[in-house]
C-alpha positions as CSV (number, residue, x, y, z in Angstrom):
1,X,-7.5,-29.6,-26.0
2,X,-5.6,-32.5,-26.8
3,X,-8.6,-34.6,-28.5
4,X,-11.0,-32.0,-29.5
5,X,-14.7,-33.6,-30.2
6,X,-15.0,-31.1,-33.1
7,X,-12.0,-33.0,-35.0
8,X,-13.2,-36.4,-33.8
9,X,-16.7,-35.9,-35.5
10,X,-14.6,-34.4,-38.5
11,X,-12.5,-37.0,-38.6
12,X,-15.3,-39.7,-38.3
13,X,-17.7,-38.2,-40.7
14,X,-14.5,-37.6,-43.8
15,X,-13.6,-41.1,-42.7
16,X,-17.2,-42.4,-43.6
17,X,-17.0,-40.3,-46.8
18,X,-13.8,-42.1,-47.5
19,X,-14.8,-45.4,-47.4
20,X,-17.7,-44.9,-48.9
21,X,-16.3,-44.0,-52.0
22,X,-13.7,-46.5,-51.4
23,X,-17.2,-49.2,-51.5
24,X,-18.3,-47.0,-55.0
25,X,-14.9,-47.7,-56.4
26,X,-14.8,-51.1,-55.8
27,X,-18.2,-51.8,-56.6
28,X,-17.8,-50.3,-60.2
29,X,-14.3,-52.3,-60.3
30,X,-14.9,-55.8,-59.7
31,X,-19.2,-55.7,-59.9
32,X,-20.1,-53.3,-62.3
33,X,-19.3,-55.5,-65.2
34,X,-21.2,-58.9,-63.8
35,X,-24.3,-56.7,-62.9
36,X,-24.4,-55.0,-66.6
37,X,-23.8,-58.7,-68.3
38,X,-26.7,-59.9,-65.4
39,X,-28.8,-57.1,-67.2
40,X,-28.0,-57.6,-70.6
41,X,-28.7,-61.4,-70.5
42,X,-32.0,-60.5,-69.2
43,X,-32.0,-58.1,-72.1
44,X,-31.6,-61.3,-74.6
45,X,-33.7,-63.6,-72.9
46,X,-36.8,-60.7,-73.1
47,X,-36.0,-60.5,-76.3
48,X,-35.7,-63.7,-77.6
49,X,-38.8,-64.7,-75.7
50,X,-40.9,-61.6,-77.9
51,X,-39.2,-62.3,-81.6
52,X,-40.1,-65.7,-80.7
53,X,-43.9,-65.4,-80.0
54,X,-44.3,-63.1,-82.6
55,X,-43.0,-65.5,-85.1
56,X,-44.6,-68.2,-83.5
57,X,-48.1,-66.1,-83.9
58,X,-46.9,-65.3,-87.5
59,X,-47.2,-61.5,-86.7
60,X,-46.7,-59.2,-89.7
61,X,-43.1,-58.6,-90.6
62,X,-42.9,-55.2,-90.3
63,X,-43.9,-55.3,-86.7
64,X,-41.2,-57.4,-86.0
65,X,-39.3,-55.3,-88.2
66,X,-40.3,-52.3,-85.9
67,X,-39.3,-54.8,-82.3
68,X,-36.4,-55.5,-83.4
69,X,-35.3,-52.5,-84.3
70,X,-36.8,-50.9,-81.1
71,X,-34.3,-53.7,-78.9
72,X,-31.2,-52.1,-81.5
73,X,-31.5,-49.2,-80.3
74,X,-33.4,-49.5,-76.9
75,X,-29.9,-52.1,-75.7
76,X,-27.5,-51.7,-78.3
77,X,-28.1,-55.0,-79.5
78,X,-27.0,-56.3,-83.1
79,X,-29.5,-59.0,-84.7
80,X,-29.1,-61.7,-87.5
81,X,-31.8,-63.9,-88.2
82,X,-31.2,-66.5,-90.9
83,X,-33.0,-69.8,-92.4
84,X,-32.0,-73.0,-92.6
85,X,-29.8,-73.1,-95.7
86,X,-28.2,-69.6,-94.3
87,X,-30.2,-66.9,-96.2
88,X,-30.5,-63.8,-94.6
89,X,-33.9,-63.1,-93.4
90,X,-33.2,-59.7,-91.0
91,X,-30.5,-58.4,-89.8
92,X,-30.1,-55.1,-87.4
93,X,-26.3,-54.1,-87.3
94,X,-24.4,-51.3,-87.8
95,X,-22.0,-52.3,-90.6
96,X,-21.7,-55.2,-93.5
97,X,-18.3,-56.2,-91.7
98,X,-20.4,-56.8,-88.3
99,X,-23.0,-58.5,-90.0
100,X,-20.5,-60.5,-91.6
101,X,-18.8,-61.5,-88.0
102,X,-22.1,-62.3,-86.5
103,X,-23.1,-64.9,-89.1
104,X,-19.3,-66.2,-88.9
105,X,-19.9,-66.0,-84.7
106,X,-23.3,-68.2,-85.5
107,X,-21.6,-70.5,-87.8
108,X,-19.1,-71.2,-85.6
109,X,-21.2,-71.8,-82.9
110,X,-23.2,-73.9,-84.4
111,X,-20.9,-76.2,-86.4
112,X,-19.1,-76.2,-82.2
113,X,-15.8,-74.6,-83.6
114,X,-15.5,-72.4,-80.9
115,X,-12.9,-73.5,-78.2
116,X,-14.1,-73.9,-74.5
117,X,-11.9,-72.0,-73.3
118,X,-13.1,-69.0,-75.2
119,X,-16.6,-68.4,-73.8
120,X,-17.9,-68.5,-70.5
121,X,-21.6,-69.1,-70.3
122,X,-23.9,-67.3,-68.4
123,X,-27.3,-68.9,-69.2
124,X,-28.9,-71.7,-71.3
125,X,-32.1,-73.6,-72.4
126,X,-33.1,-75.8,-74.9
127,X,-33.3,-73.6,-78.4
128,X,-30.7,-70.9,-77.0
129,X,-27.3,-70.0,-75.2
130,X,-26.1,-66.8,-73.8
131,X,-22.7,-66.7,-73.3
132,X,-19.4,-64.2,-72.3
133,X,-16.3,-64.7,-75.1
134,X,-13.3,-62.8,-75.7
135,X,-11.8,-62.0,-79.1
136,X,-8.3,-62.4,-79.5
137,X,-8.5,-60.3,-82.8
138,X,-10.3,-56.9,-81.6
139,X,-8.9,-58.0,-78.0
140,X,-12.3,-57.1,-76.6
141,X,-15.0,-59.0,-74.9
142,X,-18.7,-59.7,-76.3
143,X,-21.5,-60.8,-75.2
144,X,-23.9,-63.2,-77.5
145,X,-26.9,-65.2,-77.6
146,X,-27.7,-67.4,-80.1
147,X,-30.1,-70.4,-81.0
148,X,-33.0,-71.4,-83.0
149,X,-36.5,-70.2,-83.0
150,X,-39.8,-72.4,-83.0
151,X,-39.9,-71.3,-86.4
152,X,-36.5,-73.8,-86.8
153,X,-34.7,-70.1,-88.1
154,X,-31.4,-69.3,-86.6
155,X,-30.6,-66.3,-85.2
156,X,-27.4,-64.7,-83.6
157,X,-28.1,-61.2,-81.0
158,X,-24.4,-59.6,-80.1
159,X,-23.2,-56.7,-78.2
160,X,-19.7,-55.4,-77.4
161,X,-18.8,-55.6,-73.2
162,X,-15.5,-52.7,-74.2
163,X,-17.8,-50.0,-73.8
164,X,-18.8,-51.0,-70.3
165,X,-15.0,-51.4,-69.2
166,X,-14.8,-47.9,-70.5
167,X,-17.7,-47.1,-68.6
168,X,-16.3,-48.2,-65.5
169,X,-12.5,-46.5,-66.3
170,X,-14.3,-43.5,-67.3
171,X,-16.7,-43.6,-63.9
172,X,-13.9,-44.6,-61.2
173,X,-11.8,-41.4,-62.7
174,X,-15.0,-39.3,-62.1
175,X,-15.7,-40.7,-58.8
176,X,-12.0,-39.8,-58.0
177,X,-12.6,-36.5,-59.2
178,X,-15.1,-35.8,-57.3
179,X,-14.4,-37.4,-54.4
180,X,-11.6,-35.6,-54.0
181,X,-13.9,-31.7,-54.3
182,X,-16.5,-33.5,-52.1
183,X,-14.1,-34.9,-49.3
184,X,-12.7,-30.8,-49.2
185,X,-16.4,-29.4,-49.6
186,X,-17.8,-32.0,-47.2
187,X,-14.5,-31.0,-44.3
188,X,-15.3,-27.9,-44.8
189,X,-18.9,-28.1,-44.4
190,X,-19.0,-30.7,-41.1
191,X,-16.2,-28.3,-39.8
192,X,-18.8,-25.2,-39.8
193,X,-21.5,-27.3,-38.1
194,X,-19.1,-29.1,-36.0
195,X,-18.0,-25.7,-34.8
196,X,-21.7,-24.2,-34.3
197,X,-22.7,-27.6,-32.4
198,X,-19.4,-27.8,-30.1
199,X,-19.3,-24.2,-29.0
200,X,-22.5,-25.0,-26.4
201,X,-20.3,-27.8,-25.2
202,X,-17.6,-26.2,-24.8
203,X,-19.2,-23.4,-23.3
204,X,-20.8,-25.4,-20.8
205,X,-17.1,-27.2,-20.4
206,X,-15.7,-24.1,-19.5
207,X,-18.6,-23.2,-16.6
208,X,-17.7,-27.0,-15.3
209,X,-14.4,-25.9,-15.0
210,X,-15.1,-22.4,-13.4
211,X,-17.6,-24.3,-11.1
212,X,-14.8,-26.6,-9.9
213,X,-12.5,-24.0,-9.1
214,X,-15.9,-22.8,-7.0
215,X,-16.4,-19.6,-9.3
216,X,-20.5,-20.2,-9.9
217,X,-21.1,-16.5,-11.5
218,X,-20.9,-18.1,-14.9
219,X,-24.2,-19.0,-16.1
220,X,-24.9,-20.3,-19.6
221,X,-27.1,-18.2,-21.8
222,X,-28.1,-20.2,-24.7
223,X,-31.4,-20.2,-25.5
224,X,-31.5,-23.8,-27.7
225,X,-34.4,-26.2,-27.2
226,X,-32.5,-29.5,-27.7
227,X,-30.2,-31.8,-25.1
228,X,-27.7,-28.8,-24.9
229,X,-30.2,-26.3,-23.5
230,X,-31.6,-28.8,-21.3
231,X,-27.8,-29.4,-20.0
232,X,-27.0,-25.9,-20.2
233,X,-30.3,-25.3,-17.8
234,X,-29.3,-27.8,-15.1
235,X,-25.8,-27.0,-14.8
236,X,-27.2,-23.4,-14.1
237,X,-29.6,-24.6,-11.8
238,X,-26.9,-26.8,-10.2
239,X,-24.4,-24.0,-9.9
240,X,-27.2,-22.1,-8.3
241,X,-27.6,-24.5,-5.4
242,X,-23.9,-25.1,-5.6
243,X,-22.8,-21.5,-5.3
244,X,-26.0,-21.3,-2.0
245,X,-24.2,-24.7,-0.6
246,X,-21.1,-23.9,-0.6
247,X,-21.7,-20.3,1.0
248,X,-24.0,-22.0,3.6
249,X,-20.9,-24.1,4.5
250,X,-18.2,-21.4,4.7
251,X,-20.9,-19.3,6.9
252,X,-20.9,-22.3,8.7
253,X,-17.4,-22.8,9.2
254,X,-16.3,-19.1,10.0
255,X,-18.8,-19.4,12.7
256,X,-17.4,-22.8,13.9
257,X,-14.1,-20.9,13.8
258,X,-15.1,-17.8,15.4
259,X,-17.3,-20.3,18.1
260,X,-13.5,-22.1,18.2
261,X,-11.7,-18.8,18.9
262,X,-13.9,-17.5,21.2
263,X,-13.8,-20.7,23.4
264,X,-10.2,-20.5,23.4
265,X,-10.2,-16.9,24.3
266,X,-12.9,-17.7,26.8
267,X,-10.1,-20.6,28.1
268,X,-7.4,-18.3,28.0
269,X,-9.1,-15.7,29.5
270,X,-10.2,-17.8,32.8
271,X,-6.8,-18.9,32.9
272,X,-5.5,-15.3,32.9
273,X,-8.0,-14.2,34.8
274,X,-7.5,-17.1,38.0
275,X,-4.0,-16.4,37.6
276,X,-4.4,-13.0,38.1
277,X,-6.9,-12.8,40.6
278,X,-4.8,-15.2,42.6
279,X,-1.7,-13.3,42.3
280,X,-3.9,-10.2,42.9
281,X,-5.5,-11.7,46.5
282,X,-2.4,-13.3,47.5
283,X,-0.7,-9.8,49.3
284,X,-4.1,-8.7,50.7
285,X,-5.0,-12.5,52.1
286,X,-1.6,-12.9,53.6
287,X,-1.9,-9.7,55.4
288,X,-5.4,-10.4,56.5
289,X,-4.1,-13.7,57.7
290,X,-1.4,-12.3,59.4
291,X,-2.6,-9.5,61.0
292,X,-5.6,-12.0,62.6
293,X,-3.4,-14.0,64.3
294,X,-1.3,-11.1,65.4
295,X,-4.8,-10.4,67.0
296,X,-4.9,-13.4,68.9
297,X,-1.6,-12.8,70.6
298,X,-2.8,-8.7,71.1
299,X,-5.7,-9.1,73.2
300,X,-4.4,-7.0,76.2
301,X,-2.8,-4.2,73.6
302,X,-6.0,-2.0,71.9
303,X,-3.6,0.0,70.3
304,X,-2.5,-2.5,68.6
305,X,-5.0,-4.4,68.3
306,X,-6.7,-1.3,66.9
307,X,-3.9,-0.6,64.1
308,X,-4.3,-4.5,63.2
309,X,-8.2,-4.3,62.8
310,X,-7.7,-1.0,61.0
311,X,-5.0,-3.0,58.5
312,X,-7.9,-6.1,58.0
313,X,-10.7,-3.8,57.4
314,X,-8.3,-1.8,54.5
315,X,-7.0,-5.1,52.9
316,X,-10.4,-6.7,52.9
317,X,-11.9,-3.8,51.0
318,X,-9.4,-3.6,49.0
319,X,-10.0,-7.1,47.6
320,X,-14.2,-6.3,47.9
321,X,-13.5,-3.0,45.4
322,X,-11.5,-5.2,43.0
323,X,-13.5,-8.4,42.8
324,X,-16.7,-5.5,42.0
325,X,-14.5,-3.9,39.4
326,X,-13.6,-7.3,38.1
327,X,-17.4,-8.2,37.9
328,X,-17.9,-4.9,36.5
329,X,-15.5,-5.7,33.5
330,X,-16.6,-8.9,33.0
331,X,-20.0,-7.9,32.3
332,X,-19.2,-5.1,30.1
333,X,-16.9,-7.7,28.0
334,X,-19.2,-10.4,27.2
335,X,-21.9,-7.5,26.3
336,X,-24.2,-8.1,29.4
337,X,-23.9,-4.2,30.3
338,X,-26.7,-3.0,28.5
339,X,-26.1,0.8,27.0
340,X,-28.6,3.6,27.6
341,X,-27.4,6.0,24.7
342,X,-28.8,9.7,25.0
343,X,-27.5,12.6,24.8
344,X,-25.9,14.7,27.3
345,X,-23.3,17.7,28.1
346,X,-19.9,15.8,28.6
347,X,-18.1,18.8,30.2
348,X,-20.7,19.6,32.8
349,X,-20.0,15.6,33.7
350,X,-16.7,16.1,33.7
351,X,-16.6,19.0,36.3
352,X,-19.5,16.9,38.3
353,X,-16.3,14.3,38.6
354,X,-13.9,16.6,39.7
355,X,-15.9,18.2,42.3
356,X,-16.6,14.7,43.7
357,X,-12.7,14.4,43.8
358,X,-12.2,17.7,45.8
359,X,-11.1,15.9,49.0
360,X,-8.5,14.0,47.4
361,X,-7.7,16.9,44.7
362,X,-6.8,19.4,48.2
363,X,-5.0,16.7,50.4
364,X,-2.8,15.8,47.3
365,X,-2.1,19.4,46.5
366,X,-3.0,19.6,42.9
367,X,-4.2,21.9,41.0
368,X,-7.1,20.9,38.2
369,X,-7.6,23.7,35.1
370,X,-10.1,23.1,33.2
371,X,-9.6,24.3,29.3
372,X,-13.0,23.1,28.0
373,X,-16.4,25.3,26.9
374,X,-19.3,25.3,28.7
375,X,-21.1,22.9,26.8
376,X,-20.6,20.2,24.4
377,X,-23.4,17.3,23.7
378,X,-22.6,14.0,23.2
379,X,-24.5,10.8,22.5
380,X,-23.6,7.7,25.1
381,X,-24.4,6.4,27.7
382,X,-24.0,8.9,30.9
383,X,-23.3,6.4,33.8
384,X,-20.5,4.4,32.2
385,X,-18.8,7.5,30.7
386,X,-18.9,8.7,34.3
387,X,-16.9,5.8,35.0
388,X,-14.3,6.5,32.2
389,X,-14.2,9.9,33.5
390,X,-13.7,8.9,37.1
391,X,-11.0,6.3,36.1
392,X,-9.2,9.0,34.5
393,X,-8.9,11.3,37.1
394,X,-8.2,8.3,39.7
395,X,-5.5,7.1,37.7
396,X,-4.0,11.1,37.2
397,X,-4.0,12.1,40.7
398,X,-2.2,8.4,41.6
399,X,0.3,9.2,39.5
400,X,0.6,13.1,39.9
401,X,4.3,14.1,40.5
402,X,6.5,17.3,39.9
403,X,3.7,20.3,39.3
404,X,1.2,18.5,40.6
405,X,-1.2,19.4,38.1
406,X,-3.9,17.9,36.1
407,X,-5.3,19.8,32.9
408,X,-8.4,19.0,31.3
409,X,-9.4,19.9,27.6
410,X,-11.5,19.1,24.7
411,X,-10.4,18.9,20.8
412,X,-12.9,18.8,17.8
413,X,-12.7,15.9,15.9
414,X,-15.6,16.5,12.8
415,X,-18.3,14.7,14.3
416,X,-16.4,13.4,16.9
417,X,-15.1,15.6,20.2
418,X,-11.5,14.2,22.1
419,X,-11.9,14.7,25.6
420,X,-8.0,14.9,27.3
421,X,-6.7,14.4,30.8
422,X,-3.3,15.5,31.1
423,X,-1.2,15.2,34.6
424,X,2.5,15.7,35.3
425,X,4.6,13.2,36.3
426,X,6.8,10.4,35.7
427,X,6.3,9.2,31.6
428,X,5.4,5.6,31.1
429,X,7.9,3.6,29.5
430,X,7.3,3.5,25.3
431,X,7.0,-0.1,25.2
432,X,4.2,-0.1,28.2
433,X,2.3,2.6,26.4
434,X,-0.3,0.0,24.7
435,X,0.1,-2.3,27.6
436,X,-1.5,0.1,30.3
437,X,-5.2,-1.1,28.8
438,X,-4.7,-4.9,29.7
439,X,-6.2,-6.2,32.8
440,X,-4.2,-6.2,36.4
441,X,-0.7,-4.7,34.3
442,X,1.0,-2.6,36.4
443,X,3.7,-0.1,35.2
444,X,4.9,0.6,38.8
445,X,3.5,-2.2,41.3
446,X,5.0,-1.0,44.6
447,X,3.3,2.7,43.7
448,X,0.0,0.7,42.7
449,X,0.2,-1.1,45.6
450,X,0.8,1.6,47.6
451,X,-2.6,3.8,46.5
452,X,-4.6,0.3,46.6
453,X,-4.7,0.2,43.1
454,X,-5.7,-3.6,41.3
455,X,-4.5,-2.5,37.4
456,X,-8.2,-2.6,36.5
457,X,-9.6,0.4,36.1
458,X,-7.4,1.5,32.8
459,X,-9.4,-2.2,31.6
460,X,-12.9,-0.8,32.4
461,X,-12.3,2.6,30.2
462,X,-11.3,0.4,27.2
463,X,-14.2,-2.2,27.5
464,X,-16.7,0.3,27.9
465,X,-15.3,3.0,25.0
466,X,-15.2,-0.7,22.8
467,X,-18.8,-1.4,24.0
468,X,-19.9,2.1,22.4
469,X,-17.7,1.9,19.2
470,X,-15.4,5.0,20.4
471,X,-11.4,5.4,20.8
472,X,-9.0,5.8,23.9
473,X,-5.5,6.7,23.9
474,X,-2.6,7.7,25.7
475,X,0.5,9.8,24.8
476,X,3.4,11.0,26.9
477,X,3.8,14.8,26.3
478,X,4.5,18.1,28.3
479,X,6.5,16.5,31.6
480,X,3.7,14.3,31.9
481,X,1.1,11.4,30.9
482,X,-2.1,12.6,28.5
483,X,-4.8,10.1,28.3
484,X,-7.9,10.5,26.1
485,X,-11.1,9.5,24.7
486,X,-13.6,10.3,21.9
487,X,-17.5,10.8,21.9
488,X,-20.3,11.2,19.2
489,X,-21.2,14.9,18.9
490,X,-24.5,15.2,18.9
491,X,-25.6,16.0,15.3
């Protein structure tokens, strides 16, 4: 992730740190000083304003004693009070040599031999001054207030400003310090949090990513009760109505598509099918047509006439069995054939078709054996497998050549039996061997033609096995053509 939000808040929140003590440091730099001279003139004037009243209200000198000794060491302040010809009346330093500067630092003050440019002064009223001065011979800067009391005594208060530039040195080098351990401390801290507060998000950035590559079996499972856990909550919900959506839509479109194919199958089909029949109807409606009007020009021949009539009647129901099986078919494809399953014994059907074939069986010559048990139950429907049956035999003694003989047997399958037609004859071509199932082919046309056949009935046995969720086959084998189907045993 090429701006990760954990590193932006990281980066924001040392950033903040950053300046922040980038404000401490130059707040102890350049205001440190001002604000402790703004406190220590407010220091002087307190004072001054106390000694003052007391020695206005002549309070006992040992109380003041005890003030001024109390502003020594409460603000580090250094005191000389003197009279008007100069004697000492208190003083509160810390050495003879400062008490000696401060009554030279009065002196001078008060006789004006200090130098502008020396002092800088911070606040002033009638009796006093407090003011900032530098001296050139410790190199240091002070702080002093001086000025006369009602009681017309002098007095001098002093304190040194070094120790708060030390102060400051001393404080930015701590600050540094330790804002050095707390920047690492404080990265390594926001990191942690950073780390437990973005893994929700990007969690729940990882399930938007799933979702929009349409894989909604991510879910969030955090359990938190703030904005994440609502978020996480909705983008659930919404993959959950996503996930429904989407799966409503592709239902949708394979049934548009299937609707699609089926229409175009439907289309092809009719096309097929017109084609077909017309191709089908054309020999049968040119004889009929030509055979009438030989009729016409016949009428004193009845021999002829006769033969001709004979030739209509066998051409037209010709065409009425073949529109029936066509009707037939088309019913069983588009599922309007309802199926009556039951059980029933599939061999004593069998025989019950070859019986009803004995007339053609004798005047074709062939012989039928019959390799099957007495009985095997099946589940289907009787009538239509009757049909299969009946098609089967048909089709084997139309084509019956050589031995003229047609062999019947069964084979066990599990829970399925194979019931097989075999009859001698000519084999049919490898590459027709899957095309004998489609509607009006022919594998020899003068031969169909010749037996009335319309290249239907091979159609009807694969509909109506398809119909009942069974197989059908056909193998060359033996000096001959086998052709097959499968039934449900009964259980």
């Amino acid at each position: 992730m090429k701006h990760s939000i954990r590193v932006k808040i990281v980066s924001i929140c040392v950033g903040v740190l950053v300046i922040t003590l980038l404000c401490l440091w130059g707040l102890n730099t350049f205001f440190l000083e001002d604000y402790y001279c703004t406190k220590k003139t407010e220091a002087f004037i307190m004072s001054y304003n106390e000694i003052d009243k007391m020695l206005t209200q002549k309070t006992n000198i040992t109380r003041v004693d005890r003030t001024l000794q109390k502003i020594r060491d409460t603000n580090n302040i250094a005191f000389l009070r003197v009279d008007n010809e100069g004697w000492n009346l208190q003083q509160y330093t810390t050495s003879p040599s400062e008490t000696k500067m401060l009554l030279e630092r009065l002196q001078a003050n008060q006789f004006g031999l200090i130098s502008e440019k020396e002092v800088k002064v911070l606040y002033q009223q009638n009796n006093y001054k407090i003011q900032k001065y530098f001296d050139y011979d410790t190199n240091s800067y002070y702080l002093e207030c001086f000025g006369l009391f009602s009681d017309t005594s002098s007095f001098i208060m002093f304190t040194p400003l070094e120790s708060i530039k030390d102060s400051v040195e001393i404080s930015n080098q701590f600050l540094l310090q330790v804002g050095i351990v707390l920047l690492l401390l404080s990265a390594i801290a926001i990191y942690a949090v950073t780390t437990k507060m973005t893994s929700p998000i990007l969690t729940l950035a990882n399930i938007s990513n799933r979702m929009a590559h349409l894989d909604f079996d991510a879910r969030y499972e955090g359990n938190e009760d703030d904005e994440l856990g609502v978020l996480g909550k909705s983008i659930n919900d919404m993959s959950q109505q996503l996930e429904r959506t989407i799966s409503e839509l592709q239902k949708a479109n394979l049934q548009l598509k299937k609707d699609i194919e089926e229409k175009i199958q439907i289309d092809e089909m009719r096309k097929e099918f017109l084609s077909n029949v017309s191709h089908e109807l054309k020999t049968p409606i040119a004889l009929i047509q030509g055979y009438a009007e030989g009729l016409q020009e016949l009428a004193d021949d009845p021999e002829s006439r006769d033969y001709y009539t004979e030739v209509i009647i066998d051409e037209a129901g010709k065409m009425n069995r073949m529109v029936k099986k066509l009707l037939t078919l088309n019913h069983i494809e588009f599922g309007q054939e309802e199926l009556i399953m039951e059980e029933f014994n599939i061999i004593e059907l069998v025989k019950s078709v070859v019986d009803a074939s004995k007339i053609m069986i004798e005047q074709k010559q062939v012989q039928v054996e019959m390799l099957t048990p007495e009985t095997v139950t099946v589940i289907g429907d009787e009538f239509k497998i009757e049909e299969v049956v009946t098609n089967y035999i048909s089709n084997a003694l139309n084509h019956i050549d050589y031995d003229r003989k047609i062999t019947i047997w069964t084979e066990d399958k599990g829970e399925k039996v194979r019931i097989l037609v075999h009859n001698t004859g000519d084999p049919i071509p490898t590459e027709d061997l899957e095309k004998v199932w489609i509607k009006f082919f022919k594998v020899d046309k003068a031969r169909t033609r010749a037996y009335g056949g319309s290249g239907i009935g091979l159609s009807i046995v694969k509909a109506i096995m398809d119909s009942m969720g069974q197989q059908v086959g056909v193998r060359n084998e033996n000096g001959g053509v086998t052709f097959w189907f499968e039934m449900q045993k009964k259980k």
